[in-house]
C-alpha positions as CSV (number, residue, x, y, z in Angstrom):
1,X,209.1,106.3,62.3
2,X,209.1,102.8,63.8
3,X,207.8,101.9,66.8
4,X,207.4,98.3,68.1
5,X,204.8,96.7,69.3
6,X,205.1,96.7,72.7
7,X,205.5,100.9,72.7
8,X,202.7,101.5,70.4
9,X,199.9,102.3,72.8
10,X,202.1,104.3,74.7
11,X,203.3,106.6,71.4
12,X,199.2,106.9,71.0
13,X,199.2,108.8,74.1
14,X,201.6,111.2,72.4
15,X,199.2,112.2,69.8
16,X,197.9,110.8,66.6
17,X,200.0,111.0,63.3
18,X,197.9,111.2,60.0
19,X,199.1,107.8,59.3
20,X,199.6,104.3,60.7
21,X,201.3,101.4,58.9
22,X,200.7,98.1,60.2
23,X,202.0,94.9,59.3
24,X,203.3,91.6,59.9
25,X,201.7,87.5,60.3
26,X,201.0,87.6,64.3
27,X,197.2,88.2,64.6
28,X,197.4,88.9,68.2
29,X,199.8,91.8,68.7
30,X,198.1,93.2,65.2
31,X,194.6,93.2,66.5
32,X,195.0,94.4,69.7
33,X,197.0,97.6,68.3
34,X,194.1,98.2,65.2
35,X,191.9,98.4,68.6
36,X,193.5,100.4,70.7
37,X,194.3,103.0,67.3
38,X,190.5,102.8,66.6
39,X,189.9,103.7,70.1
40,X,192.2,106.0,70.3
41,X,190.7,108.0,66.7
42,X,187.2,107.5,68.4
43,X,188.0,109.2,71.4
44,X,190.0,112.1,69.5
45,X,186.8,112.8,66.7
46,X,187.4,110.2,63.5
47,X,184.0,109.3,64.0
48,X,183.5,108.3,60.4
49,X,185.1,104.9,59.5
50,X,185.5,103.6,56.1
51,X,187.0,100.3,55.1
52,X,189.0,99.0,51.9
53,X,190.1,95.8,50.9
54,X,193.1,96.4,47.8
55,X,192.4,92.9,46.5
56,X,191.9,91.7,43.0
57,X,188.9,93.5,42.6
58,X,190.4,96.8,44.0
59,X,189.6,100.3,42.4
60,X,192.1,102.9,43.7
61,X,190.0,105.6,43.0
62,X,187.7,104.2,45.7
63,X,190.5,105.6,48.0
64,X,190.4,108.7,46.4
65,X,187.2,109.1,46.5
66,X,186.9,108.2,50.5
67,X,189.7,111.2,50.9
68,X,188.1,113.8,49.3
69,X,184.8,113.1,51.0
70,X,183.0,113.5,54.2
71,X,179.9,113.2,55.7
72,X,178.0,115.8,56.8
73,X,178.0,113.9,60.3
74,X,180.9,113.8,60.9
75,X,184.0,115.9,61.4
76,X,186.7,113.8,61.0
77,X,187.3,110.4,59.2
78,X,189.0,106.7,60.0
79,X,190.5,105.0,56.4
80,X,191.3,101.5,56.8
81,X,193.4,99.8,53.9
82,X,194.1,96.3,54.0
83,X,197.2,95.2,51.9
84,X,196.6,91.8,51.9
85,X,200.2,91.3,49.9
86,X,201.5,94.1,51.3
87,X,202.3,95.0,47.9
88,X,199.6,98.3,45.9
89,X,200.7,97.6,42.6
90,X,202.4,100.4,40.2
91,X,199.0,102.0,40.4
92,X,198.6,102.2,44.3
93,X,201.8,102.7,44.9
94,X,201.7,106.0,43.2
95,X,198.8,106.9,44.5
96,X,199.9,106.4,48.3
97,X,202.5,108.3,47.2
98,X,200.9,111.3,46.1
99,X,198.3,111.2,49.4
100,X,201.5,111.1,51.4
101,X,201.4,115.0,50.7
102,X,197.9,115.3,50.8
103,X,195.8,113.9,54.0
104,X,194.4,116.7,55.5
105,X,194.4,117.1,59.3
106,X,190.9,115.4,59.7
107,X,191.4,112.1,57.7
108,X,193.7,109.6,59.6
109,X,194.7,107.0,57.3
110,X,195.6,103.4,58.7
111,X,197.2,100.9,56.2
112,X,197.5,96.9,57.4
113,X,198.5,93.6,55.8
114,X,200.6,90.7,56.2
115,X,204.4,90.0,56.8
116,X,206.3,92.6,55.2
117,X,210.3,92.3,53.9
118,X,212.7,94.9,53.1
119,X,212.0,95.5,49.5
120,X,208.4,97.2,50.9
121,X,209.8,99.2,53.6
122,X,212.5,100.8,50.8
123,X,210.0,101.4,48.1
124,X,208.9,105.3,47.7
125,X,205.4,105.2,48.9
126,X,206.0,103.2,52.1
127,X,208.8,106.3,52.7
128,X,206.6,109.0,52.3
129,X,203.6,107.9,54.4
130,X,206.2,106.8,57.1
131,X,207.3,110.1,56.8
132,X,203.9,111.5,58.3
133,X,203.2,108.5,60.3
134,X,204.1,105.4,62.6
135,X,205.0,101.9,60.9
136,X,204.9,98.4,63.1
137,X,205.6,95.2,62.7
138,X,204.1,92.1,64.6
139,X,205.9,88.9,63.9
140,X,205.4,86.2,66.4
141,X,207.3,86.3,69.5
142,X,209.7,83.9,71.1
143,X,212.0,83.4,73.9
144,X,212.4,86.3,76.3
145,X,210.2,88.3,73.9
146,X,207.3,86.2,74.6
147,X,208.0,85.7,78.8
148,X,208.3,89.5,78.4
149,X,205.0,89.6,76.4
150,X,202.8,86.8,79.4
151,X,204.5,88.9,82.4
152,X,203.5,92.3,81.1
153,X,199.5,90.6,80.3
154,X,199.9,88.9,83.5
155,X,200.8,92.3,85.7
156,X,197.9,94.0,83.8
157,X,195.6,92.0,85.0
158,X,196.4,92.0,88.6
159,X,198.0,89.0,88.7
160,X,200.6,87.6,91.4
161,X,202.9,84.8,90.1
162,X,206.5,83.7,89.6
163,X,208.9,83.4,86.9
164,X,208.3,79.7,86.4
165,X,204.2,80.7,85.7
166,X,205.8,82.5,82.7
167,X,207.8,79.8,81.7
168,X,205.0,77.5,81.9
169,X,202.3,79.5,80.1
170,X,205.2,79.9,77.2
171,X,205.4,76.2,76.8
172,X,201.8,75.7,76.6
173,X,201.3,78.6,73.9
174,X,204.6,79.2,72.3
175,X,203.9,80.0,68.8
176,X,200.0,80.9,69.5
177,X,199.9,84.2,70.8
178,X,196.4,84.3,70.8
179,X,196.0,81.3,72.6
180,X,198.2,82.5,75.2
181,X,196.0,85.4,75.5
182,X,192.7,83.0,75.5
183,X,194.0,81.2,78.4
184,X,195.1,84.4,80.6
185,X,191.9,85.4,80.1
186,X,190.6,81.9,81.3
187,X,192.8,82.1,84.3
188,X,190.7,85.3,85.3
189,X,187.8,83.1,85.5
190,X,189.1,80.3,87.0
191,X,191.1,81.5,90.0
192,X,189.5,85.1,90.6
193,X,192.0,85.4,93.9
194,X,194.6,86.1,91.1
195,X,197.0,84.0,92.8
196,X,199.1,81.5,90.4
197,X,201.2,78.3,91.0
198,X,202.5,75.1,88.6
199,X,199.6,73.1,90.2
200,X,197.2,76.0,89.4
201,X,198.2,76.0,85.8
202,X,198.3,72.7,85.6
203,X,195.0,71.8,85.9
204,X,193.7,75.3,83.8
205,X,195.8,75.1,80.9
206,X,195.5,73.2,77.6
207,X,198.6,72.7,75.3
208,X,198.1,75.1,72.5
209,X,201.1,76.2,71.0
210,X,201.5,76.6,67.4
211,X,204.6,76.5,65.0
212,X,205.7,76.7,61.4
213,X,208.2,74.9,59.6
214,X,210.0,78.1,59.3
215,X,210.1,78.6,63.2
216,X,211.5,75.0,63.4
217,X,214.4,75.7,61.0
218,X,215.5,78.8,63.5
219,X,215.3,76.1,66.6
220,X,217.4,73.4,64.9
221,X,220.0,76.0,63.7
222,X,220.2,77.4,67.7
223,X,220.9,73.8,68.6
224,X,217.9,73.6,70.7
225,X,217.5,69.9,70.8
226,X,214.2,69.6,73.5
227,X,212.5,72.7,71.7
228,X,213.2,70.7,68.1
229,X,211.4,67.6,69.5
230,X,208.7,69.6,70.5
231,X,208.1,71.9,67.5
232,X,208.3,68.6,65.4
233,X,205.4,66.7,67.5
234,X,203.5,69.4,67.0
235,X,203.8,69.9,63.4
236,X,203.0,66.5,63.0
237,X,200.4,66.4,65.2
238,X,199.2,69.5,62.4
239,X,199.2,67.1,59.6
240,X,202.4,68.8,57.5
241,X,203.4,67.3,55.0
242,X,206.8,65.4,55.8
243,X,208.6,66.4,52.1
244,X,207.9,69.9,52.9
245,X,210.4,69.7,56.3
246,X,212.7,67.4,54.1
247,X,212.5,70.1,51.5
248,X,213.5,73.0,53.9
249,X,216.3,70.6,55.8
250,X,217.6,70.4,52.4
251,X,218.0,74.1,51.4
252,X,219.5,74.9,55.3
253,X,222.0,72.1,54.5
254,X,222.9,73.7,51.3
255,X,223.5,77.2,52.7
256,X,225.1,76.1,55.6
257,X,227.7,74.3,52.8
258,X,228.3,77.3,51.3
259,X,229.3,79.2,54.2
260,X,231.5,76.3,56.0
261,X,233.3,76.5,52.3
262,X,233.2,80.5,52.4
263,X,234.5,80.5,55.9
264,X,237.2,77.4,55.1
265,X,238.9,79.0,52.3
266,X,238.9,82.3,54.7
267,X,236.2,84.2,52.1
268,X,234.4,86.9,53.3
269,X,230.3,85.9,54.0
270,X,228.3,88.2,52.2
271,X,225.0,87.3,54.0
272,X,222.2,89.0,51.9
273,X,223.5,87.4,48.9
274,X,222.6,84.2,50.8
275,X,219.3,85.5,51.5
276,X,220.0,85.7,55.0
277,X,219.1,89.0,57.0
278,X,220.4,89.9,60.3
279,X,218.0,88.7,62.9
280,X,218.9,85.1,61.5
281,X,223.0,85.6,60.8
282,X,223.4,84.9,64.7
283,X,221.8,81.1,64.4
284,X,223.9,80.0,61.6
285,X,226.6,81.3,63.3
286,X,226.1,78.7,66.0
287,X,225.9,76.2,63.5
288,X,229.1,76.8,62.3
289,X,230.2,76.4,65.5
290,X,228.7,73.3,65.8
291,X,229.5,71.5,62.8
292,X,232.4,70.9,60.4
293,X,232.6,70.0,57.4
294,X,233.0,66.1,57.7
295,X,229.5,66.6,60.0
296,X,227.6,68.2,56.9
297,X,229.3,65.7,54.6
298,X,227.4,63.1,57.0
299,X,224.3,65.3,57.2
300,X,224.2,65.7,53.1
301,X,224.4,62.1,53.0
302,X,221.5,61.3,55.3
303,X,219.3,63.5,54.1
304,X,220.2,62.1,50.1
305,X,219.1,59.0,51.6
306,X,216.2,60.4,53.6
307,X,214.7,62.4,50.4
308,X,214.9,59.0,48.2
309,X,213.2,57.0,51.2
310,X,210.2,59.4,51.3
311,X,210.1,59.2,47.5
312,X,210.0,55.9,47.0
313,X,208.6,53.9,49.6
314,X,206.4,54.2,52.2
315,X,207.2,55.5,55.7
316,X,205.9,54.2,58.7
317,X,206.7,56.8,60.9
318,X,208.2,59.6,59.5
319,X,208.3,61.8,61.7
320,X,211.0,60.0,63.5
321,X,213.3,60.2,60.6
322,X,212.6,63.7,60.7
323,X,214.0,64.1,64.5
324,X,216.9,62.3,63.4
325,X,217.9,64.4,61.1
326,X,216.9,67.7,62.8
327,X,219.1,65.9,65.6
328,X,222.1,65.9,63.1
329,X,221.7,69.5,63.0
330,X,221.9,70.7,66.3
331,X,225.4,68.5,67.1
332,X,223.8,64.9,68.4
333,X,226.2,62.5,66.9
334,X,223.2,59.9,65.4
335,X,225.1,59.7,62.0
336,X,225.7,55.9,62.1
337,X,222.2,55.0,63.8
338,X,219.2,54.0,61.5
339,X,215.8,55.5,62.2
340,X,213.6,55.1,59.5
341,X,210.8,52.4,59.2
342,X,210.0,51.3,56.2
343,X,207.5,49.3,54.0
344,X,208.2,48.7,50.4
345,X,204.9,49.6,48.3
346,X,206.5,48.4,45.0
């Protein structure tokens, strides 16, 4: 069964299930819900706690082994499995299968790793042990699911404030959940009347928000030109590695090729073949909408140009070639303005 992150705490209420499957690359949200189900197991008699790490060294019949014993201390035992690929192998995949059927009522058995696609969810083992259990996913939050997110943390802690606090503290940690938590907790500190305003936050907070090249791609596709400039200062302010943008502005402009062609010659779009799931269907979509195909002619030509540029010479700034093209994206018409600086190093 799944239940999202933001009702996990309250389904612990309802009960334990012999097995919890957690997973996903925000650190935050996934830390805060291992706590509360450790808690949680504490409070309900998994006194014993033993922890596994499947990595290349792994033995699965160290799992085994932690199943079929107990310590004479303690009724009831807490089995952490970390799935640092998310992936058990042939061998551990069979045999989280076959304990699927087998955890007895005083062994709760919590799995965790990293970000997680379809393929894992279908596979047989993750099936059965979701069959006696709870599986979650924490992937980093944005928009109305991170205002949501700061206003709940916000009420929690007593706090009174307006929706332009939680639009504030978004744009100082968007990207950097944990940061945004950090600084909530700060603001306890700092202003123990619990009253908040701009000026308040102003002078507390410190710019802390985090992105990946990934996140940008989904900003440029929405058309959100100010968030774009934004995520792109602070990626280079990261130190990435320019090609690796150029690289990913590439493949977008390729897909979104494809599906101006699909959608011209009145194909049907068959998105997974694309490679593109449903949660991201909507933001090329508005693409589309945006641009036709004499604008991703202009685009393809620009970033031709751009990729030879970065090869073969030495940018001055490239950064700023990058917001022109991320520009092109989202609908500015730049096409026929230069950018780049340059300095020849042959």
């Amino acid at each position: 069964m799944q239940v999202y992150p933001d009702k996990f705490v309250q389904t612990l209420n309802n009960g334990l299930k012999g097995c919890y499957l957690l997973f996903g690359d925000e650190p935050q949200q996934k830390f805060e819900l291992l706590q509360a189900l450790r808690h949680t197991a504490k409070q309900q008699g998994f006194d014993e706690r033993t922890v596994l790490v499947a990595d290349s060294e792994f033995s699965w019949s160290a799992l085994i082994d932690a199943t079929q014993s107990m310590s004479l201390f303690a009724a009831r035992q807490l089995i952490e499995l970390e799935l640092p690929t998310g992936k058990p192998g042939t061998e551990g995949a069979g045999i989280l299968t076959d304990l699927a059927g087998k955890l007895s009522a005083d062994t709760l058995l919590i799995i965790h790793g990293g970000r997680i696609g379809k393929d894992v969810q279908r596979t047989k083992w993750f099936k059965a042990l979701d069959t006696i259990g709870v599986y979650t996913l924490c992937y980093p939050l944005e928009g109305s699911q991170l205002h949501r997110w700061i206003e709940q943390r916000l009420q929690k802690h007593g706090f009174r404030f307006t929706p332009q606090c939680v639009k504030y503290i978004a744009n100082f940690s968007e990207g950097n959940l944990m940061a945004a938590a950090q600084e909530i907790e700060k603001l306890l500190l700092a202003y123990p009347d619990k009253q908040l305003d701009e000026e308040r936050l102003t002078n507390a907070l410190v710019d802390q928000s985090r992105f990946n090249v990934f996140q940008l791609i989904d900003i440029m596709l929405q058309g959100d030109r100010n968030r774009c400039v934004k995520v792109l200062h602070r990626l280079e302010s990261e130190g990435i590695e320019p090609n690796i943008i150029i690289w990913a502005l590439i493949r977008e402009w390729q897909t979104l090729w494809k599906l101006n062609h699909l959608q011209s010659s009145g194909q049907t779009i068959s998105w997974p073949k694309l490679g593109i799931w449903k949660n991201r269907q909507g933001y090329y979509q508005q693409a589309m909408q945006r641009l036709n195909k004499e604008d991703l002619a202009a685009i393809g030509q620009q970033l031709t140009d751009a990729d030879q540029l970065f090869k073969q010479a030495s940018v001055i700034r490239p950064y700023i070639k990058l917001c022109h093209l991320c520009l092109l994206f989202t609908g500015v018409p730049l096409t026929r303005m230069a950018f780049a600086e340059t300095q020849d190093i042959s």
